[in-house]
DRENTORKOL-3810 file (N, C-alpha, C; in nm, 4 decimals):
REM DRENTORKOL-3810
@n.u->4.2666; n.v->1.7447; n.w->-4.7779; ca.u->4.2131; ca.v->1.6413; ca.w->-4.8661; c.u->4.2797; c.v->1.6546; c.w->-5.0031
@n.u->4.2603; n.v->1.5423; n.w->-5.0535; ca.u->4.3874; ca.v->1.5446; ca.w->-5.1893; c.u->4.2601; c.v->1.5828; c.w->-5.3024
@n.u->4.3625; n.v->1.7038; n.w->-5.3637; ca.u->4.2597; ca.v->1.7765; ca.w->-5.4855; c.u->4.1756; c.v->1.7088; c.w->-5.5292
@n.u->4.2473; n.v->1.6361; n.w->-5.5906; ca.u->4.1857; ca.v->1.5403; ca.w->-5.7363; c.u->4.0457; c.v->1.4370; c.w->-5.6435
@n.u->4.0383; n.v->1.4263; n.w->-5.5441; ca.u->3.9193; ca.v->1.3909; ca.w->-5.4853; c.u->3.8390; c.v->1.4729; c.w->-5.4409
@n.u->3.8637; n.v->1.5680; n.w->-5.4227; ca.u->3.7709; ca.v->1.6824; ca.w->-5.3968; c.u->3.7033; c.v->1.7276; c.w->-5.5254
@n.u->3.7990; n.v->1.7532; n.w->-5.6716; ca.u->3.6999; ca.v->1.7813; ca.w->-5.8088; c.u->3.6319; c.v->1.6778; c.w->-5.8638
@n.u->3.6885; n.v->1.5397; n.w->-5.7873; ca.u->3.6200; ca.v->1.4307; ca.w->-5.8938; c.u->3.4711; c.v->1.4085; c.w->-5.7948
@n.u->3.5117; n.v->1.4223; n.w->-5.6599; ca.u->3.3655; ca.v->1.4029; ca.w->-5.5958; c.u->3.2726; c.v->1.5298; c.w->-5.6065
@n.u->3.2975; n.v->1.6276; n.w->-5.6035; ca.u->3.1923; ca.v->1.7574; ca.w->-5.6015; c.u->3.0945; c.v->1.7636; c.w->-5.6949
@n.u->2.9782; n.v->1.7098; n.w->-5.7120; ca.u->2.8785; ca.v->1.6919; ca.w->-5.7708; c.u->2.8144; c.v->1.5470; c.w->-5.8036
@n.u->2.9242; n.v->1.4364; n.w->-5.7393; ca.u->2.8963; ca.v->1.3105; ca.w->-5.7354; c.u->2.8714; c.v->1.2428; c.w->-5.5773
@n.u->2.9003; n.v->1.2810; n.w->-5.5311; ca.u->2.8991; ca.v->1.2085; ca.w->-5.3608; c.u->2.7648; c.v->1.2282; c.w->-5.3435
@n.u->2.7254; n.v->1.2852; n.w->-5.3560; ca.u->2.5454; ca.v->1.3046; ca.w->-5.3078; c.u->2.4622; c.v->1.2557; c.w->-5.4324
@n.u->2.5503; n.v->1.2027; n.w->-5.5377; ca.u->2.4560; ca.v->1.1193; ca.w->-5.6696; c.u->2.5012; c.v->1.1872; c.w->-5.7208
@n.u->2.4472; n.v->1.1872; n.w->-5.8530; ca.u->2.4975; ca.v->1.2709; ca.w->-5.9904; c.u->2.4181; c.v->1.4478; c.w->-5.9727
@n.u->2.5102; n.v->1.5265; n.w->-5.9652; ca.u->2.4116; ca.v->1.6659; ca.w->-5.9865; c.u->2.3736; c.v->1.6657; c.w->-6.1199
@n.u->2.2483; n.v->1.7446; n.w->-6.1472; ca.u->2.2542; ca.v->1.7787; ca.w->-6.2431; c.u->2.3331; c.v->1.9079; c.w->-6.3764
@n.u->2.3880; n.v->1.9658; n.w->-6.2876; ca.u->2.4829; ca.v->2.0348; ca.w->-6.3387; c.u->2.5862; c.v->1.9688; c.w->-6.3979
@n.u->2.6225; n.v->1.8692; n.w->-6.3784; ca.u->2.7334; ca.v->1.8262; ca.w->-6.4434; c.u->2.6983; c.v->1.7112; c.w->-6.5746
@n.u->2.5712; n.v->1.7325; n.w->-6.5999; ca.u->2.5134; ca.v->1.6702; ca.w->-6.7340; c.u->2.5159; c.v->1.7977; c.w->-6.8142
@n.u->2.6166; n.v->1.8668; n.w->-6.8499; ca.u->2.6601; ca.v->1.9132; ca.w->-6.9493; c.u->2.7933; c.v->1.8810; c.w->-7.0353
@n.u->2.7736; n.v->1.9545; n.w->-7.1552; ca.u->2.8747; ca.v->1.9145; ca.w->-7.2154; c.u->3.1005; c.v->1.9370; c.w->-7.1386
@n.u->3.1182; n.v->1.8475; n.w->-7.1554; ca.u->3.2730; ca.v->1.8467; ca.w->-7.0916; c.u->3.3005; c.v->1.8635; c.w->-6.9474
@n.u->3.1446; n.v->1.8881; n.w->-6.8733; ca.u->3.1558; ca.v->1.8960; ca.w->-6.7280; c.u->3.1717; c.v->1.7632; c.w->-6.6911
@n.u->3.0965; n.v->1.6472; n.w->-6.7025; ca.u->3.0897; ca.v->1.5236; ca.w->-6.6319; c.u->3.1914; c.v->1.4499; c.w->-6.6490
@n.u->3.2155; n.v->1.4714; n.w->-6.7865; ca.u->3.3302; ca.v->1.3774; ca.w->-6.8646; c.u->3.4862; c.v->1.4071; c.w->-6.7895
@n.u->3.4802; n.v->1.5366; n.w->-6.7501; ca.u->3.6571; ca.v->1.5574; ca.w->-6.7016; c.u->3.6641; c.v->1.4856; c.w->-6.5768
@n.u->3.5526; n.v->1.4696; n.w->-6.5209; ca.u->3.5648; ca.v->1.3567; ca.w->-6.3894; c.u->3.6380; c.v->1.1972; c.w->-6.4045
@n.u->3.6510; n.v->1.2056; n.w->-6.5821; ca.u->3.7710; ca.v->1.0450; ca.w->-6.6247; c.u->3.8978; c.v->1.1082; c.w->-6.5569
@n.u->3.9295; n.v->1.2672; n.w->-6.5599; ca.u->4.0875; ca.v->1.2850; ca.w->-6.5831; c.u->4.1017; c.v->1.3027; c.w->-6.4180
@n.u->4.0507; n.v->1.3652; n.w->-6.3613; ca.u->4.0451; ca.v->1.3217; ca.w->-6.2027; c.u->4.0756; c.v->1.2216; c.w->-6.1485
@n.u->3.9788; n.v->1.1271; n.w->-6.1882; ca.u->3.9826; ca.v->0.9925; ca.w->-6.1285; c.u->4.0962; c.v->0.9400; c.w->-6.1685
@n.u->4.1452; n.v->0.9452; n.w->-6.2981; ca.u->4.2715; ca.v->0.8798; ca.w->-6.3353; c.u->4.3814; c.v->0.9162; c.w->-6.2056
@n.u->4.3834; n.v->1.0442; n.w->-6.1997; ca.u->4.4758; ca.v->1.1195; ca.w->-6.0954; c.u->4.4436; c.v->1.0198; c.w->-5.9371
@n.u->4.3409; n.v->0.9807; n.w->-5.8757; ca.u->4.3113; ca.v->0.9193; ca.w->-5.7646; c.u->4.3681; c.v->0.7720; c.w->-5.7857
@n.u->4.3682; n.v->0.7194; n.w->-5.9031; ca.u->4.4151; ca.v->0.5655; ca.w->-5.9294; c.u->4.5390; c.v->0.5775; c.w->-5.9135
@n.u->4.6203; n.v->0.6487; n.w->-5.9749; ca.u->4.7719; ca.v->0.6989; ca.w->-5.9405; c.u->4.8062; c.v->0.6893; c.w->-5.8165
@n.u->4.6846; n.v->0.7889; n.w->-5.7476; ca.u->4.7887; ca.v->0.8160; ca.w->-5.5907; c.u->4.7214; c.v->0.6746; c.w->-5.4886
@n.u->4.6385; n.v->0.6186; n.w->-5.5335; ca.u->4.5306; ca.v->0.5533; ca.w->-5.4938; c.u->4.6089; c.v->0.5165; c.w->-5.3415
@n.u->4.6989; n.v->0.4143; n.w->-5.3122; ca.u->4.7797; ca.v->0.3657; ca.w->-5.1727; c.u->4.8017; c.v->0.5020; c.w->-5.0926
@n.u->4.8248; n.v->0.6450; n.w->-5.1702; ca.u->4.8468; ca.v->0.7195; ca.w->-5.0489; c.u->4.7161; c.v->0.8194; c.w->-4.9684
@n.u->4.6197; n.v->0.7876; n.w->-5.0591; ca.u->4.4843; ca.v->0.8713; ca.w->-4.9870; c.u->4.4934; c.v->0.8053; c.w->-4.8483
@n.u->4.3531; n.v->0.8673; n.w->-4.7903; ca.u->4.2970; ca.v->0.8567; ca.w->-4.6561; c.u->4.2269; c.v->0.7268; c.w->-4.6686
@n.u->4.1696; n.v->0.6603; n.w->-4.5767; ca.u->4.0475; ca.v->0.5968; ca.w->-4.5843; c.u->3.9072; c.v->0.6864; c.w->-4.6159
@n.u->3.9061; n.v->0.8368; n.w->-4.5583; ca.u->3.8256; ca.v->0.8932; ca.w->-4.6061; c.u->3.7886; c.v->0.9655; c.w->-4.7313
@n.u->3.9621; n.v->0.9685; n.w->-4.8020; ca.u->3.9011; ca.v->0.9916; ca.w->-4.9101; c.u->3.8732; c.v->0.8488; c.w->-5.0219
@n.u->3.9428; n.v->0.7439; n.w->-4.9968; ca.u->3.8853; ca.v->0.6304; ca.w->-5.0767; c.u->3.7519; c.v->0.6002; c.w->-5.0439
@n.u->3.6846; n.v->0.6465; n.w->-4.9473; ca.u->3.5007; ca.v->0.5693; ca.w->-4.9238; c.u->3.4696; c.v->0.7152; c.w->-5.0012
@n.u->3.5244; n.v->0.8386; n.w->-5.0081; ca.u->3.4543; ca.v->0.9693; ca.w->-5.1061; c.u->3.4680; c.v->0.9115; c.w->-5.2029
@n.u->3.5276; n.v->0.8797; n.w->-5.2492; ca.u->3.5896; ca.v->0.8013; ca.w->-5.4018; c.u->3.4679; c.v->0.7108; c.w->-5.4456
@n.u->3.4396; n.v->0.6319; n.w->-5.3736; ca.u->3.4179; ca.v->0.4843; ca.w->-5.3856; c.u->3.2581; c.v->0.5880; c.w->-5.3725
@n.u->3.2210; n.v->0.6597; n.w->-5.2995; ca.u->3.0791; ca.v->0.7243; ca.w->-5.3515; c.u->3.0477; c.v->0.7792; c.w->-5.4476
@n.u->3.1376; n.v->0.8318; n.w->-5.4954; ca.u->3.1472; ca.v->0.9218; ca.w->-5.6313; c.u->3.1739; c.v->0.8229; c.w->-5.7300
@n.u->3.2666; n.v->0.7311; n.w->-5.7397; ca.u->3.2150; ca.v->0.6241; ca.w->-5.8166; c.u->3.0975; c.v->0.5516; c.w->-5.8238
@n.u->3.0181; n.v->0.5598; n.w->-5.7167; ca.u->2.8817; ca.v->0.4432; ca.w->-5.7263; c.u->2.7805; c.v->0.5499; c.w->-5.7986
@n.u->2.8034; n.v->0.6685; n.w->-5.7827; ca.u->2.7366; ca.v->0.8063; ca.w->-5.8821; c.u->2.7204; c.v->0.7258; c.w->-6.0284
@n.u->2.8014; n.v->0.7466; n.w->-6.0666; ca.u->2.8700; ca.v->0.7342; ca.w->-6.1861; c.u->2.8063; c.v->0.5538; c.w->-6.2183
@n.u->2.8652; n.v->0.5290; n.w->-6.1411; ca.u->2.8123; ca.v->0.3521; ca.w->-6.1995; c.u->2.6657; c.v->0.3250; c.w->-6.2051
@n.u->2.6083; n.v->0.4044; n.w->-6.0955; ca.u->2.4022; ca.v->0.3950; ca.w->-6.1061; c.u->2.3606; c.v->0.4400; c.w->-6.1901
@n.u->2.4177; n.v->0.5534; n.w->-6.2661; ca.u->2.3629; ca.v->0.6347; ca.w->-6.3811; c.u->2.4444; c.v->0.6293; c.w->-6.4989
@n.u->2.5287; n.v->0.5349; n.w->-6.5657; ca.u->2.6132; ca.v->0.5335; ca.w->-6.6654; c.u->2.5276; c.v->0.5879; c.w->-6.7862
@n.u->2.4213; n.v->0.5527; n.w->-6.8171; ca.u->2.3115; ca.v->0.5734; ca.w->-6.9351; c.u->2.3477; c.v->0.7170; c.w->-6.9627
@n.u->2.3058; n.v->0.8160; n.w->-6.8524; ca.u->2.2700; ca.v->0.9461; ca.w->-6.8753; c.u->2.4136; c.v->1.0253; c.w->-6.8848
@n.u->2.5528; n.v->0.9526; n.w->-6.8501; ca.u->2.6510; ca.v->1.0378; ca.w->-6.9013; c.u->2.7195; c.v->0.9667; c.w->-7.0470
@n.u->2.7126; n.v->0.8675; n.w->-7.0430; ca.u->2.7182; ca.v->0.7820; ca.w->-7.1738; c.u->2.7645; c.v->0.8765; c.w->-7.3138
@n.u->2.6867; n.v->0.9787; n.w->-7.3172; ca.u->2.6484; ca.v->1.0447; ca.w->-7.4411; c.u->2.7569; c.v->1.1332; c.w->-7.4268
@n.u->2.8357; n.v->1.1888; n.w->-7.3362; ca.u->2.9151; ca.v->1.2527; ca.w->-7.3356; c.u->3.0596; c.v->1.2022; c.w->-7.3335
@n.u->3.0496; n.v->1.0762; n.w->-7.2699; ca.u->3.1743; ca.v->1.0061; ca.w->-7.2680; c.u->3.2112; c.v->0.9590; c.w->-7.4466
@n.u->3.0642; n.v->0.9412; n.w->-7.5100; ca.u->3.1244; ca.v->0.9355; ca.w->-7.7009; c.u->3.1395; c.v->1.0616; c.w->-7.7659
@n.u->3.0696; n.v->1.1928; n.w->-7.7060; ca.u->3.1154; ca.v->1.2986; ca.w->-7.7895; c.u->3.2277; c.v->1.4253; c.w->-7.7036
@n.u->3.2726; n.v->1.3919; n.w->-7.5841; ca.u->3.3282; ca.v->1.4932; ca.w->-7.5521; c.u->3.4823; c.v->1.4672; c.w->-7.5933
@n.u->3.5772; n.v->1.5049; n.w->-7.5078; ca.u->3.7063; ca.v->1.4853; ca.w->-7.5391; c.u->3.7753; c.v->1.3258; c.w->-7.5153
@n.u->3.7060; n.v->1.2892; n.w->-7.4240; ca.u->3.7035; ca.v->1.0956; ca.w->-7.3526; c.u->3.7331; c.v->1.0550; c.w->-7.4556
@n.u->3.6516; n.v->1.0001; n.w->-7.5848; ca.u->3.6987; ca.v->0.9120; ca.w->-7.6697; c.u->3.8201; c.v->0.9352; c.w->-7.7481
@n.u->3.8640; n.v->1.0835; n.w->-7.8034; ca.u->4.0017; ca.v->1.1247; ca.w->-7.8326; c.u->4.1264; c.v->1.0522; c.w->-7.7357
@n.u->4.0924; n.v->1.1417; n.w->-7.5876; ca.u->4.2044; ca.v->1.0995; ca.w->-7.4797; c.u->4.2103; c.v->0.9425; c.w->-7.4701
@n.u->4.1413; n.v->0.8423; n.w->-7.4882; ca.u->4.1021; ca.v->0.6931; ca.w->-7.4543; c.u->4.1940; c.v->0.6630; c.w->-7.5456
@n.u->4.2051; n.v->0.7058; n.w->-7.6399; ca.u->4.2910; ca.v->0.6831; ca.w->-7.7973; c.u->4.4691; c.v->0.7265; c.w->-7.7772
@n.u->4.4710; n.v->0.8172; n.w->-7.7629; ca.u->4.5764; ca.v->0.9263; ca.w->-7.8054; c.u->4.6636; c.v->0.8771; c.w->-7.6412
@n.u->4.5690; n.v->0.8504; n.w->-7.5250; ca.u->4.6372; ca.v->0.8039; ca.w->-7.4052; c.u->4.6389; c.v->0.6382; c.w->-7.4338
@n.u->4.6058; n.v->0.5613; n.w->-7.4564; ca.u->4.6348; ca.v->0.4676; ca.w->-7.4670; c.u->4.5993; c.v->0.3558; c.w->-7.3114
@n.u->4.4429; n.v->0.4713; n.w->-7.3116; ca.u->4.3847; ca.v->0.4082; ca.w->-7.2077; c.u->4.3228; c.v->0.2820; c.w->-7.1670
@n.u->4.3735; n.v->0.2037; n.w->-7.0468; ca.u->4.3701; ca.v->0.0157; ca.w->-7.0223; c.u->4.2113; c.v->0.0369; c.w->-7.0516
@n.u->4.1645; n.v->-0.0558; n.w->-7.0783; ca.u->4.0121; ca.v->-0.1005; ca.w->-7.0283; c.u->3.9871; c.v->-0.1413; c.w->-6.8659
@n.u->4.0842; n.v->-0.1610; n.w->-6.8067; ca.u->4.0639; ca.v->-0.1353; ca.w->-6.6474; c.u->4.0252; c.v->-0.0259; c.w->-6.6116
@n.u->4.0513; n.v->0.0419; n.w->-6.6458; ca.u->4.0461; ca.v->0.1966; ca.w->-6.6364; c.u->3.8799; c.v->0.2361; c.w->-6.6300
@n.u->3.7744; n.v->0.1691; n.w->-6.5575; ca.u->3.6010; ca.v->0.1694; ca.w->-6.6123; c.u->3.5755; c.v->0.3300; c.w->-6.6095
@n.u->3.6117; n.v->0.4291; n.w->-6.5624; ca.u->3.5791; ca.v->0.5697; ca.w->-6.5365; c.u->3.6371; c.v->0.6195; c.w->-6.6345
@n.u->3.7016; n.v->0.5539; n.w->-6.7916; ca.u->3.6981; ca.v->0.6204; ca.w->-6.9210; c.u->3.5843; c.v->0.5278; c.w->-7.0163
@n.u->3.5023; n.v->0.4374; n.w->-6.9519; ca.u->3.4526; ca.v->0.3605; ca.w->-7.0347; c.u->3.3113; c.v->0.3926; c.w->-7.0559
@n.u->3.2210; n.v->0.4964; n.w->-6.9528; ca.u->3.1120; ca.v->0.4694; ca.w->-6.9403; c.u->3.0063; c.v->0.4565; c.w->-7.0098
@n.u->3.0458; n.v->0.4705; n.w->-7.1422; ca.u->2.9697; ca.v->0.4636; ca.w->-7.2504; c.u->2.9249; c.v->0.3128; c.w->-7.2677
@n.u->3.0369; n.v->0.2404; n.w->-7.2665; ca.u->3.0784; ca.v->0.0834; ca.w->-7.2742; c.u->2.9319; c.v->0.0252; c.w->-7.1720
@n.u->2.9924; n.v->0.0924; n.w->-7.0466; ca.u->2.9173; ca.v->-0.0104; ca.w->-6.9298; c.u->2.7652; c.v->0.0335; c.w->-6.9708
@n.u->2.7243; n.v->0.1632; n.w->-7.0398; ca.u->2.5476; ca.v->0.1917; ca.w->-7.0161; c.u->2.5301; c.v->0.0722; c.w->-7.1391
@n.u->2.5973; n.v->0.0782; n.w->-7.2556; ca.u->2.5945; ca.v->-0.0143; ca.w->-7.3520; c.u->2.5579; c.v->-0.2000; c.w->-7.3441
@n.u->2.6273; n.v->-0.1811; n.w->-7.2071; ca.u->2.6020; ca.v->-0.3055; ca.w->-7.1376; c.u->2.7461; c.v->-0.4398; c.w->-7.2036
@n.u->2.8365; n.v->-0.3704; n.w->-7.2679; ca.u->2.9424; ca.v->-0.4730; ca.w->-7.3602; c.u->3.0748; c.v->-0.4341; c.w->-7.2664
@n.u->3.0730; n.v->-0.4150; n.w->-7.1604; ca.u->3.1895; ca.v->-0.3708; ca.w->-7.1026; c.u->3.2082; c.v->-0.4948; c.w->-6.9917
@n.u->3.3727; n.v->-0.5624; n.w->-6.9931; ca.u->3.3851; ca.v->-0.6353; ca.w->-6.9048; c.u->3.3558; c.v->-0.6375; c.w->-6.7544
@n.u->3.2695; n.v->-0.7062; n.w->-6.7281; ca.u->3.2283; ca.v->-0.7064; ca.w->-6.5434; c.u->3.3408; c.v->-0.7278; c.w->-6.4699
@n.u->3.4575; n.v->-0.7923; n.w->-6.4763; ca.u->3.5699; ca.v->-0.7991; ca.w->-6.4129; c.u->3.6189; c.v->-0.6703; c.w->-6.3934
@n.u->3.6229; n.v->-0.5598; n.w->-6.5089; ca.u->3.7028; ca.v->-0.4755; ca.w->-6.4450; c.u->3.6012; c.v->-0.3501; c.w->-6.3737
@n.u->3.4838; n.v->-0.3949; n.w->-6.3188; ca.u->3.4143; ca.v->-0.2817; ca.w->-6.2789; c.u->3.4414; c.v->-0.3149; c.w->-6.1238
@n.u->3.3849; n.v->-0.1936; n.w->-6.0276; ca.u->3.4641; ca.v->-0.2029; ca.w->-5.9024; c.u->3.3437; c.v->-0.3163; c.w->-5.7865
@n.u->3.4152; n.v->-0.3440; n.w->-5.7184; ca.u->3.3516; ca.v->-0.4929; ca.w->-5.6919; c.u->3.1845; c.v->-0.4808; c.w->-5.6250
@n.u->3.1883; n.v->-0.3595; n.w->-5.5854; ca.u->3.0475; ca.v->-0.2988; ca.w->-5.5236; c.u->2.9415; c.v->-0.3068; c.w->-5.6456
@n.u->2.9951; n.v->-0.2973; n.w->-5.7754; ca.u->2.9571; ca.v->-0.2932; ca.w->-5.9127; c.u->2.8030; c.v->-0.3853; c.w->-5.9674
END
């Protein structure tokens, strides 16, 4: 199984753990996922439906990581990378906010 789906799902596929509502734990799950959008055409089908669970994590509960996506390293990297707004798994602050474009959230969304 390709890394970067294995760290971005481990604590999200079964919902959000709570372990990873700490500081810089939840948030590095942007730099993961970035890594899965990259390879995105060469995964499995099994790891895009892991994906696509570990994203629906993340999208049911945006509120409660929110707070970390404005104070951890996310809003620096969003800047300094010159990250799209397609990109919704650097935004989640945006979407709990409720001001984040619905087009670019994933269509299950």
């Amino acid at each position: 199984m390709n890394d970067a789906v294995e760290r971005y799902a481990d604590g999200l596929a079964e919902g959000l753990a709570p372990e990873l509502l700490e500081p810089e734990a939840v948030s590095r799950k942007a730099v993961f996922r970035e890594q899965i959008a990259e390879a995105w055409d060469q995964l499995s089908e099994q790891e895009q439906k892991l994906t696509a669970q570990a994203d629906r994590s993340l999208l049911d509960q945006p509120a409660q990581v929110a707070g970390f996506w404005r104070a951890d390293i996310i809003a620096d990297l969003r800047e300094s990378e010159k990250v799209p707004e397609s990109h919704w798994w650097w935004w989640l602050d945006r979407i709990a906010d409720g001001d984040y474009p619905a087009e670019h959230l994933p269509e299950a969304a």
